[in-house]
C-alpha positions in Angstrom: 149.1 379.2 126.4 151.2 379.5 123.4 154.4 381.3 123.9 155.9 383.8 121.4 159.2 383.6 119.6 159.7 386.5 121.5 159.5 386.6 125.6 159.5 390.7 125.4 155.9 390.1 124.2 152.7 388.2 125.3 151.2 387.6 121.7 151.6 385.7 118.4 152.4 387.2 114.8 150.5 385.7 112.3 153.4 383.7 110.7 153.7 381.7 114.4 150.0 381.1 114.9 150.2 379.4 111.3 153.3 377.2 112.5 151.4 376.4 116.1 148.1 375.5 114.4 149.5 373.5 111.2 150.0 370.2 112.8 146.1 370.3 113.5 145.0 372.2 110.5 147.2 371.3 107.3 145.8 373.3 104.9 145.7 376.0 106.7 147.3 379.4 105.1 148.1 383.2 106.1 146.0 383.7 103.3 143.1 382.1 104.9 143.7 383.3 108.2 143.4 387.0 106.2 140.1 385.9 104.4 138.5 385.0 108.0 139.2 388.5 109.5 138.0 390.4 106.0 135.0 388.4 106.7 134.5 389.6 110.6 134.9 386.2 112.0 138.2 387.1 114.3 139.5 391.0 114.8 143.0 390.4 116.3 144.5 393.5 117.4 147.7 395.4 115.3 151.1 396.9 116.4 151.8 400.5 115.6 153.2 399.1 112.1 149.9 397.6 111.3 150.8 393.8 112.2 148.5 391.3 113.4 148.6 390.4 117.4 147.1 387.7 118.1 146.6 387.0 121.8 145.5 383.3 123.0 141.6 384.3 123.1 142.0 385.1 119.4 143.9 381.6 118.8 141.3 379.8 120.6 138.8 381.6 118.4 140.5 380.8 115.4 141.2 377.1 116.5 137.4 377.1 116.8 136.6 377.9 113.4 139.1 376.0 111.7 137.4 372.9 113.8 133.9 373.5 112.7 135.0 374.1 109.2 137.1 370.6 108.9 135.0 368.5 111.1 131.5 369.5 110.6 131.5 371.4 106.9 130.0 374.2 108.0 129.3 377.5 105.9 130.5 380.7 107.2 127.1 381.8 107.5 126.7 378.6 110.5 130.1 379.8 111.7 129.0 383.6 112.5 126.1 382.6 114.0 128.3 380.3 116.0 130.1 382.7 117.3 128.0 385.3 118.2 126.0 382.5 120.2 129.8 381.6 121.8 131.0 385.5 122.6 126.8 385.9 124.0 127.9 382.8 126.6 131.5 384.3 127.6 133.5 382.6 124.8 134.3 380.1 122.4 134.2 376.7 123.7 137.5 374.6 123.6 138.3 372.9 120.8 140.2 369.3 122.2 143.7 368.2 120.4 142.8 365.6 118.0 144.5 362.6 119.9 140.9 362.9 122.7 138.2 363.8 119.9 135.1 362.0 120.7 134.6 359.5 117.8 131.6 360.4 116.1 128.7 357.8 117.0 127.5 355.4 114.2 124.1 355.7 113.1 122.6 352.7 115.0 124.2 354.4 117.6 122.9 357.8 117.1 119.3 359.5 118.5 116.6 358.2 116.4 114.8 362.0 116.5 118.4 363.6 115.6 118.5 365.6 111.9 121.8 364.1 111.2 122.3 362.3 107.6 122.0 358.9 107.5 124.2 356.8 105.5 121.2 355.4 103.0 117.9 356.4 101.3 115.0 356.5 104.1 112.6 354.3 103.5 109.4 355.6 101.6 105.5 355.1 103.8 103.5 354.4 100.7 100.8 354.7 103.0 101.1 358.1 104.4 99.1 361.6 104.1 99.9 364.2 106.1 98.2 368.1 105.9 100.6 370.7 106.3 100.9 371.1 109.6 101.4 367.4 110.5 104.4 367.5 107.8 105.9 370.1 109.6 105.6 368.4 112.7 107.2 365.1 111.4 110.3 367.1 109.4 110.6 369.4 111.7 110.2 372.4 109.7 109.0 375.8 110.1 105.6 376.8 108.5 107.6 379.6 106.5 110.5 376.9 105.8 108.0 374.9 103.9 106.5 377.9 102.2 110.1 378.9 100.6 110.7 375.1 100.1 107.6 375.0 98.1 108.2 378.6 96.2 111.8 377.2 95.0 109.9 373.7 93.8 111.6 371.6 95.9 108.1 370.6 97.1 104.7 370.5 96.0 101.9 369.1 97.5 100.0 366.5 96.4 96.1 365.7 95.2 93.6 367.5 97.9 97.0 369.3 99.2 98.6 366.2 101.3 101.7 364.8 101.4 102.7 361.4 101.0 105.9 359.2 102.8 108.1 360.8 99.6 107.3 364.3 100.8 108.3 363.3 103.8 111.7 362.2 103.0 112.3 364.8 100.9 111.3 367.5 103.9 113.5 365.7 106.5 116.4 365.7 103.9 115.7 369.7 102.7 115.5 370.4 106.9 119.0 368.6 107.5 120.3 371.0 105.1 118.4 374.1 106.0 119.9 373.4 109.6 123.5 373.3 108.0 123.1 377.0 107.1 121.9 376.5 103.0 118.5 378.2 101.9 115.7 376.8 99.9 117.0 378.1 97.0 120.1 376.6 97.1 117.9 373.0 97.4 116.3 374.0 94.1 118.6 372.5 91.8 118.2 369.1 93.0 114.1 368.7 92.0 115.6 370.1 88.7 118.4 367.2 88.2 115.2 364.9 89.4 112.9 365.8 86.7 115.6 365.8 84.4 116.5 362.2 85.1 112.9 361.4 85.0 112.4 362.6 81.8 114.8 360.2 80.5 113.7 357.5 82.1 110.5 358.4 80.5 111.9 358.1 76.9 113.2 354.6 77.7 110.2 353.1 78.9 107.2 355.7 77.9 106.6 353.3 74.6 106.0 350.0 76.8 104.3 351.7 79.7 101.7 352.6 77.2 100.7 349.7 76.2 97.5 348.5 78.0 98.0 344.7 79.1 99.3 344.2 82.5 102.4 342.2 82.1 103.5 345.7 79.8 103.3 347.4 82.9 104.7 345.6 85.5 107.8 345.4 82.8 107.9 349.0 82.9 107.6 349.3 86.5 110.8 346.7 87.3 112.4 349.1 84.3 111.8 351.8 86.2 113.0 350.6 89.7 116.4 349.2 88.5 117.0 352.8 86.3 116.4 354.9 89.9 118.8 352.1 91.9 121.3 352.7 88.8 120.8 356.5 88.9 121.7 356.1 92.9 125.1 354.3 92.4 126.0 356.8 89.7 125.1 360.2 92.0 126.8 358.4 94.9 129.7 357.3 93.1 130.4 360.6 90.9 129.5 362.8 93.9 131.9 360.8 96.3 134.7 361.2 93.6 134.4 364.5 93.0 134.1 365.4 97.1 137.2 363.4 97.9 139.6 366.3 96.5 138.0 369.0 99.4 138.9 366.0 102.1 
């Protein structure tokens, strides 16, 4: 239990539940706090004058958020449905102080049928066809998730209406982000930034992928392969710069 400044009450003001939860949560802000109740995710209680009470339940709910927001990125949309799984079971779960977190395990270490990112590109089947339903199956989608995955063009199948191994990897990745609380929509714009980056690839290379002799080709093909692998550096790179300032 947190104790008040004052022992003539059993609560917190919202000024001492921002100096008790600062050392854990350093950004943390009354305005913050404020946002979170305007959006329904805690309801502390208020004094005759209007002020915020906030009684240890509320600081454990609070605590709760703030942990799924820092250390697994969630949207509030993930959080609210969090929560109203947490109050349906008697509660928010406790959060532990950071010096007994459980380190997060490493990807060799993690379950091989988990929906968790990996830290690389999944390797492509070049050999694969799936029909719809065994797609779902393998991602791990919903028959309706595909559909709205397919309306927003983030996939399309392909000739006689299979998929192949990069369908695949594209559905496992669209999943691991539908489970994070995004829509398809959302997904959209990244089949947009692909065709866009194939479309200059296309004005590099289009003039010796024409030509007919093989060697032409197989040029073209090696063009092609180092201009995705430079592509991949540059997205990781200028991605991982401009996440480092929400860190």
């Amino acid at each position: 239990m947190i104790v008040p400044l004052s022992r003539s009450r059993d609560y917190l003001s919202i000024g001492e539940v921002l100096d008790n939860l600062r050392t854990e949560f350093p950004d943390i802000t009354i305005s913050k706090i404020r946002f979170l109740e305007t959006e329904g995710l805690i309801s502390p209680e208020r004094t005759g004058s209007g002020y915020r009470k906030f009684f240890d339940e509320d600081v454990a709910r609070l605590r709760y958020i703030l942990s799924l927001q820092r250390d697994h990125f969630l949207p509030l949309k993930v959080i609210r449905e969090r929560l109203d799984q947490a109050d349906s079971n008697g509660g928010v779960p406790a959060v532990a102080p950071p010096s007994v977190v459980a380190p997060v395990p490493s990807a060799a270490q993690a379950d091989p049928q988990s929906d968790g990112a990996s830290s690389g590109p999944e390797p492509i089947a070049t050999d694969v066809q799936l029909t719809r339903e065994e797609l779902c199956r393998a991602a791990g989608l919903a028959a309706d998730q595909l559909a709205a995955l397919e309306e927003y063009g983030v996939l399309a199948a392909g000739e006689g209406g299979l998929y192949e191994g990069s369908h695949l990897v594209v559905a496992k990745a669209a999943r691991g982000f539908l489970d994070r609380g995004l829509e398809p929509r959302h997904l959209k714009m990244f089949r947009q930034f692909a065709e866009r980056e194939a479309n200059l690839f296309e004005q590099m290379v289009g003039p010796v992928a024409l030509r007919k002799d093989p060697e032409a080709r197989r040029q073209a093909s090696g063009s092609i392969s180092q201009l995705v692998a430079l592509a991949r550096q540059l997205h990781d790179a200028s991605l991982g710069t401009s996440v480092k300032g929400m860190l």
